[in-house]
Biotite code that builds the C-alpha atoms (Angstrom):
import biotite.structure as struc

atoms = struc.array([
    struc.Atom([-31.508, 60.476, -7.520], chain_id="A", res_id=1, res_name="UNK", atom_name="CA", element="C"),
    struc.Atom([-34.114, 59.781, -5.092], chain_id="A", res_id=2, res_name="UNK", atom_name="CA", element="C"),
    struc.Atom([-32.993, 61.407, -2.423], chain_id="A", res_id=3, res_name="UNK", atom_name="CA", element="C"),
    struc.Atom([-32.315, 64.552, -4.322], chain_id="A", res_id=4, res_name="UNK", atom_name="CA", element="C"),
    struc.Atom([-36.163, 64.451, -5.376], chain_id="A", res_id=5, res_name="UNK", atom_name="CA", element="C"),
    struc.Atom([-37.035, 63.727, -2.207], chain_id="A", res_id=6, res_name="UNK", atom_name="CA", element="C"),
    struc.Atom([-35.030, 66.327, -0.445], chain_id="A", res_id=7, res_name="UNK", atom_name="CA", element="C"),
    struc.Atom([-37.131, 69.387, -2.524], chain_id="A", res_id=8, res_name="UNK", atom_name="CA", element="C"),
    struc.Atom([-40.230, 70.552, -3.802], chain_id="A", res_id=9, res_name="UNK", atom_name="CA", element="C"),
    struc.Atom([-42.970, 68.652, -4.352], chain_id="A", res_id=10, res_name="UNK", atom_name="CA", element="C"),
    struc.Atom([-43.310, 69.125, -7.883], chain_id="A", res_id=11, res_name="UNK", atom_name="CA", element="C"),
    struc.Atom([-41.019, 67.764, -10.347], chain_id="A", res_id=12, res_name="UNK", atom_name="CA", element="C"),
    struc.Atom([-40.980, 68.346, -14.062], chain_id="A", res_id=13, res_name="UNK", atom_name="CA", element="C"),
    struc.Atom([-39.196, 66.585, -16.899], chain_id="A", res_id=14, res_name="UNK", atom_name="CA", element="C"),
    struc.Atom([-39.335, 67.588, -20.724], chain_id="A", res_id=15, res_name="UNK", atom_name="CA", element="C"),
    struc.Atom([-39.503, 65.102, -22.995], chain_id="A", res_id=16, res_name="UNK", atom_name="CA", element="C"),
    struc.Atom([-40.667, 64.991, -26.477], chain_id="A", res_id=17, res_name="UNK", atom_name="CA", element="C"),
    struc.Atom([-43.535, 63.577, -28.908], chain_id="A", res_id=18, res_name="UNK", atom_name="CA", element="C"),
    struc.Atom([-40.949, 62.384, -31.288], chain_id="A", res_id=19, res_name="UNK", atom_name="CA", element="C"),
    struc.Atom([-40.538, 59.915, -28.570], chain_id="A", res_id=20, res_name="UNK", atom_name="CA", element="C"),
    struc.Atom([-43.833, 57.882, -29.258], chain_id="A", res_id=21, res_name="UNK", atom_name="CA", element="C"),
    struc.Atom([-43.140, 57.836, -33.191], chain_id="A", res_id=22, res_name="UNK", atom_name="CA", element="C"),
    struc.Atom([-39.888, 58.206, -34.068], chain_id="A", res_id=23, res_name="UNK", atom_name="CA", element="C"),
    struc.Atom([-37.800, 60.390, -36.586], chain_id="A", res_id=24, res_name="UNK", atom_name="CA", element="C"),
    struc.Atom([-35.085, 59.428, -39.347], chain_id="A", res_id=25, res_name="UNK", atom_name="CA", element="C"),
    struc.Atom([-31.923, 60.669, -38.340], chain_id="A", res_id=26, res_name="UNK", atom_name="CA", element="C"),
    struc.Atom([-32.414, 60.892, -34.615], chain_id="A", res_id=27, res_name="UNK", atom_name="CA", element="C"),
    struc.Atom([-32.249, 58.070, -33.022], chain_id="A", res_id=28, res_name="UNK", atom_name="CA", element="C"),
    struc.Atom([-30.054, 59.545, -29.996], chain_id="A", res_id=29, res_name="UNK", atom_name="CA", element="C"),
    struc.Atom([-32.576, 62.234, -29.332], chain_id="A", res_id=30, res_name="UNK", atom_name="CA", element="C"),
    struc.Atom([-35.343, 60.027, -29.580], chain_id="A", res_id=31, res_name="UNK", atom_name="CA", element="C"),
    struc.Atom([-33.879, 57.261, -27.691], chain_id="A", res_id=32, res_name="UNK", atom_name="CA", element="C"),
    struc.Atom([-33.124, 59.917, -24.812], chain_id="A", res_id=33, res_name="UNK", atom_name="CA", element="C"),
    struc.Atom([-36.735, 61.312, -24.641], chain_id="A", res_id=34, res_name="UNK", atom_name="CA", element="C"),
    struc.Atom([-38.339, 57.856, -24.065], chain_id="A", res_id=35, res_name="UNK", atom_name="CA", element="C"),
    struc.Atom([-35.522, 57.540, -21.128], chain_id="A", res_id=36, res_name="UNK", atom_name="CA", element="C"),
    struc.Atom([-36.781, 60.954, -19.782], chain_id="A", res_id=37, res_name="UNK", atom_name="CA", element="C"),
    struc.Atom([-40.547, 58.945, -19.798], chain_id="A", res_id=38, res_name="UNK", atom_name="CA", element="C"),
    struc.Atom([-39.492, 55.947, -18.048], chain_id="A", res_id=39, res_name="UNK", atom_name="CA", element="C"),
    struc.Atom([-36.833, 57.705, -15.768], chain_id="A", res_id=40, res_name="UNK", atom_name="CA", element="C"),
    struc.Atom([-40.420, 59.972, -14.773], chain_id="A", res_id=41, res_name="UNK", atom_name="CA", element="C"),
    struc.Atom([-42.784, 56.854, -14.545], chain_id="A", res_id=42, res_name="UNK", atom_name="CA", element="C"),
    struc.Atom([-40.774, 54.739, -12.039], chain_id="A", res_id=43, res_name="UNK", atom_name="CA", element="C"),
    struc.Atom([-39.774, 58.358, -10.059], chain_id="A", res_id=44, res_name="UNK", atom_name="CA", element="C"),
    struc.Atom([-43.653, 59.313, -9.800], chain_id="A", res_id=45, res_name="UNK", atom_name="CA", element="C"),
    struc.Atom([-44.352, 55.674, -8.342], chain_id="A", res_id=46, res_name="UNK", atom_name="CA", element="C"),
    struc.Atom([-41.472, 55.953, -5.968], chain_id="A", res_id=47, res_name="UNK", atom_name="CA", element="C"),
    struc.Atom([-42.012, 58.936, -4.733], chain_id="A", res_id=48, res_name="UNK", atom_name="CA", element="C"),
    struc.Atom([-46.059, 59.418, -4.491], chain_id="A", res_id=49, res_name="UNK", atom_name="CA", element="C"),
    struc.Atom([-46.351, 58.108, -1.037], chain_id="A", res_id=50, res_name="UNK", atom_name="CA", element="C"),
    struc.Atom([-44.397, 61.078, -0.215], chain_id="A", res_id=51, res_name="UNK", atom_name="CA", element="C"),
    struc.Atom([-47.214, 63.928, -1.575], chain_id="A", res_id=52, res_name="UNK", atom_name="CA", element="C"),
    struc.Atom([-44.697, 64.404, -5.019], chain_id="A", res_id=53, res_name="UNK", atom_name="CA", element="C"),
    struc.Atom([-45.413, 64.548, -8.487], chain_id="A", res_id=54, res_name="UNK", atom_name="CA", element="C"),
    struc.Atom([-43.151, 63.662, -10.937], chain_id="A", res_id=55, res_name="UNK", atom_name="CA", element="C"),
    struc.Atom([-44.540, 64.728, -14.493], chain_id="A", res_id=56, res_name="UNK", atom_name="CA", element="C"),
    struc.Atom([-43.544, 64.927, -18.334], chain_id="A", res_id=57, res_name="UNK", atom_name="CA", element="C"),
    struc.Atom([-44.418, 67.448, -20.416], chain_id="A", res_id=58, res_name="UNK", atom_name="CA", element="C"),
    struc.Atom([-44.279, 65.859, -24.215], chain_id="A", res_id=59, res_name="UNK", atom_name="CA", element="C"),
    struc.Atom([-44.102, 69.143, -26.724], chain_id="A", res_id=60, res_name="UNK", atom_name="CA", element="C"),
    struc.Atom([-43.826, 68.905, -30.708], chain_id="A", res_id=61, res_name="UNK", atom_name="CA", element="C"),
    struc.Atom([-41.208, 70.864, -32.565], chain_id="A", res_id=62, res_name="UNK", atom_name="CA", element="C"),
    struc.Atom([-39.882, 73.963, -30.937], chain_id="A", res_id=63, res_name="UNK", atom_name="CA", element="C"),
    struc.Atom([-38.624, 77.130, -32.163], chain_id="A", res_id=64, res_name="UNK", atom_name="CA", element="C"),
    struc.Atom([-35.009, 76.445, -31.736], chain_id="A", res_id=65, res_name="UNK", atom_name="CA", element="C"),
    struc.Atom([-31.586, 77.247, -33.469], chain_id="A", res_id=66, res_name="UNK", atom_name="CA", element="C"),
    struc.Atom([-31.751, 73.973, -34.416], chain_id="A", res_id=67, res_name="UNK", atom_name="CA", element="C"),
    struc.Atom([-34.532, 74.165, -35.685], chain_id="A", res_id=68, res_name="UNK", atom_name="CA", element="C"),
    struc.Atom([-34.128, 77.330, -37.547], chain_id="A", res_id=69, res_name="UNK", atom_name="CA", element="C"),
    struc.Atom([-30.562, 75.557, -38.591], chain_id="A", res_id=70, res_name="UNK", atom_name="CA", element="C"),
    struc.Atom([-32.638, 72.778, -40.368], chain_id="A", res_id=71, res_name="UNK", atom_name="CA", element="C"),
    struc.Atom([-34.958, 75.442, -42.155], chain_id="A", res_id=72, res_name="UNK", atom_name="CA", element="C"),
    struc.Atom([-32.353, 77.309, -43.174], chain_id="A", res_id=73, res_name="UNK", atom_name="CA", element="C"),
    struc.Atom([-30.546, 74.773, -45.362], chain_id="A", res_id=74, res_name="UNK", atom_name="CA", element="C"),
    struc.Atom([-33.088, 74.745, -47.369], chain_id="A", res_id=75, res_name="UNK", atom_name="CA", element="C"),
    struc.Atom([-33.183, 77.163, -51.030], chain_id="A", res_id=76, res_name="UNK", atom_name="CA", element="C"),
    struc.Atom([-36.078, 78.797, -49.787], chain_id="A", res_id=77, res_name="UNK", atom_name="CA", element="C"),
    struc.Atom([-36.563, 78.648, -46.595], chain_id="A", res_id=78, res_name="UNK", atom_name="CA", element="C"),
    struc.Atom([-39.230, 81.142, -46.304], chain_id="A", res_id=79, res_name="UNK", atom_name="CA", element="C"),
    struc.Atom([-41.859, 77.934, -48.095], chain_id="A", res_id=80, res_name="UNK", atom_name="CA", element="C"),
    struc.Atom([-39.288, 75.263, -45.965], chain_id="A", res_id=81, res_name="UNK", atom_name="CA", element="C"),
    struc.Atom([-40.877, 76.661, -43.033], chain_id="A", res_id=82, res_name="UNK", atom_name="CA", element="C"),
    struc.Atom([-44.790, 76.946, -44.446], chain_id="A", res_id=83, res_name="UNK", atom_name="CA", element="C"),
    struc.Atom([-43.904, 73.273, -45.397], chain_id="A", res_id=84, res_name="UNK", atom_name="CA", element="C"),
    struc.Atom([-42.914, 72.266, -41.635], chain_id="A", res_id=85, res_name="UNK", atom_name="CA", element="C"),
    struc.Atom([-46.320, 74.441, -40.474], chain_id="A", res_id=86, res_name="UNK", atom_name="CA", element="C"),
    struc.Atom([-48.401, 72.798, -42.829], chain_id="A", res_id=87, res_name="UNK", atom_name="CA", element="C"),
    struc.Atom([-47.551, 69.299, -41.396], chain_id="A", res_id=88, res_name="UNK", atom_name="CA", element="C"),
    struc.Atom([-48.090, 69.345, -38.062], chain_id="A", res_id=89, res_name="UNK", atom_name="CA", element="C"),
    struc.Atom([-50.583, 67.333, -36.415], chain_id="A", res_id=90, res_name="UNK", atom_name="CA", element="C"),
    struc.Atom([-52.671, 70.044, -34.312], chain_id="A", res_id=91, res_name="UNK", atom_name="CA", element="C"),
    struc.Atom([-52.677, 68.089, -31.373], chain_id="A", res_id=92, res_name="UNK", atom_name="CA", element="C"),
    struc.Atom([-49.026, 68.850, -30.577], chain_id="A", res_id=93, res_name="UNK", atom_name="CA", element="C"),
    struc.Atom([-49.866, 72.339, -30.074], chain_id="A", res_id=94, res_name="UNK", atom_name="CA", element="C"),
    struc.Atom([-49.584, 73.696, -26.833], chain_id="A", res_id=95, res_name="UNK", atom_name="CA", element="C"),
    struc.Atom([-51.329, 76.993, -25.518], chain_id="A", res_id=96, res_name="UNK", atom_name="CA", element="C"),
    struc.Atom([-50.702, 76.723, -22.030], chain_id="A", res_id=97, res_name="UNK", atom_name="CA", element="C"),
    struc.Atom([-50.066, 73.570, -19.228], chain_id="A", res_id=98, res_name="UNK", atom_name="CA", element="C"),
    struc.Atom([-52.198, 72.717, -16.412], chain_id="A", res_id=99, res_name="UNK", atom_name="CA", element="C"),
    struc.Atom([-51.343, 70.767, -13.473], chain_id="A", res_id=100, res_name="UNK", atom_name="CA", element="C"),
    struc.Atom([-54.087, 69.894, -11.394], chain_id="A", res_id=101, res_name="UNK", atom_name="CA", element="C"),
    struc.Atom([-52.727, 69.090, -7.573], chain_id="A", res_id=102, res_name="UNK", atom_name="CA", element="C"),
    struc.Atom([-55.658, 66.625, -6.990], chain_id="A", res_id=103, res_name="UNK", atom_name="CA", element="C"),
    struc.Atom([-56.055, 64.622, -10.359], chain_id="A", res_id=104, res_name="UNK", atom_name="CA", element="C"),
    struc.Atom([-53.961, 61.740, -9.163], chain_id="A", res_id=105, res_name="UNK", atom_name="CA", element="C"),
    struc.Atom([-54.928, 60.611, -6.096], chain_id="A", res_id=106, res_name="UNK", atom_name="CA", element="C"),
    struc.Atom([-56.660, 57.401, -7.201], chain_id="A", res_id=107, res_name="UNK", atom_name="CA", element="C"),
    struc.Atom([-52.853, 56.438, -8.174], chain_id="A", res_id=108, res_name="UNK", atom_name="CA", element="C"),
    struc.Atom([-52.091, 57.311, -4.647], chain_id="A", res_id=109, res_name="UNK", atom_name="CA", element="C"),
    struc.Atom([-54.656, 55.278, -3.173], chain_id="A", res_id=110, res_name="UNK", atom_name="CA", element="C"),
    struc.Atom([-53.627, 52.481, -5.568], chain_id="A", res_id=111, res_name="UNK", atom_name="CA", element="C"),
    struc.Atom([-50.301, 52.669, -4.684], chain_id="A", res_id=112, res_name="UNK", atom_name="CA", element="C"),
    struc.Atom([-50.950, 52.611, -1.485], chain_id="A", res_id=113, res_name="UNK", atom_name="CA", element="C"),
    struc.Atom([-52.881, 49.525, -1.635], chain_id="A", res_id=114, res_name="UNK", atom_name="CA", element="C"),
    struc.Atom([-56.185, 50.538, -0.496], chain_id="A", res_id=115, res_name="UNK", atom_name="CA", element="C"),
    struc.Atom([-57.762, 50.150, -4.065], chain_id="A", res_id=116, res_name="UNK", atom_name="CA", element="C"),
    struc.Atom([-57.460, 47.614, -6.487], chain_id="A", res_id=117, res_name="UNK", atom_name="CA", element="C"),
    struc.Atom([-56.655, 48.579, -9.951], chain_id="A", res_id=118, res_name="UNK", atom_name="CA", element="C"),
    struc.Atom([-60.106, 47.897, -12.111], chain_id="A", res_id=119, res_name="UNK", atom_name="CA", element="C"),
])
C-alpha cells in the first residue's frame, strides 16, 4: 500500500464517515469500517509526510443515497420520514464546500521530522 501511495500524487483522500465517532444501531459493519478508513489514513499521513504527501479524511454526515432514500421510503409517509431525518441533524455535519490548505501541516512535518518537540 505504501508504495502505491508513494508512487502518485501527492494528495491522497479517503472518505470516511461521522457515524464513525458515535456510532449507529444496526451498523456496526459500516461503522466499524469507517473508523478503519481513519486509522488506515493516520498511520499513511505519518508514513508518508517526509515525502511532501498528504493523506486526509473527509468525515461527511448522511448522504443522499439509494440507501438512504431506501430507508425513507419504508416508512408510511415518507414525505414527514424525511422532514423527521432533516429536523435531526446536528448542523455541524453540514458541508458547503472542502478546503485543503497545502501549507497547514507543516508543524507535523517538522515534528516528524524531529526538529520540534511536540508541546
Amino acid at each position: 500500500m505504501l508504495a502505491i501511495v508513494l508512487a502518485s500524487r501527492p494528495e491522497k483522500f479517503a472518505i470516511s464517515s461521522t457515524v464513525f465517532h458515535t456510532g449507529t444501531p444496526r451498523f456496526a459493519a459500516y461503522t466499524t469500517s469507517k473508523g478503519a478508513v481513519i486509522g488506515l489514513t493516520r498511520c499513511l499521513a505519518a508514513d508518508v509526510v517526509q515525502h511532501g504527501i498528504r493523506v486526509n479524511a473527509i468525515c461527511p454526515g448522511t448522504v443522499e443515497t439509494p440507501s438512504l432514500e431506501e430507508r425513507i421510503n419504508v416508512n408510511a409517509d415518507p414525505v414527514a420520514a424525511r422532514a423527521a431525518f432533516i429536523a435531526r441533524q446536528p448542523p455541524h455535519v453540514c458541508v458547503n464546500e472542502v478546503v485543503i490548505s497545502p501549507t497547514h501541516n507543516r508543524g507535523y512535518l517538522r515534528l516528524m521530522q524531529g526538529r520540534q518537540q511536540p508541546s
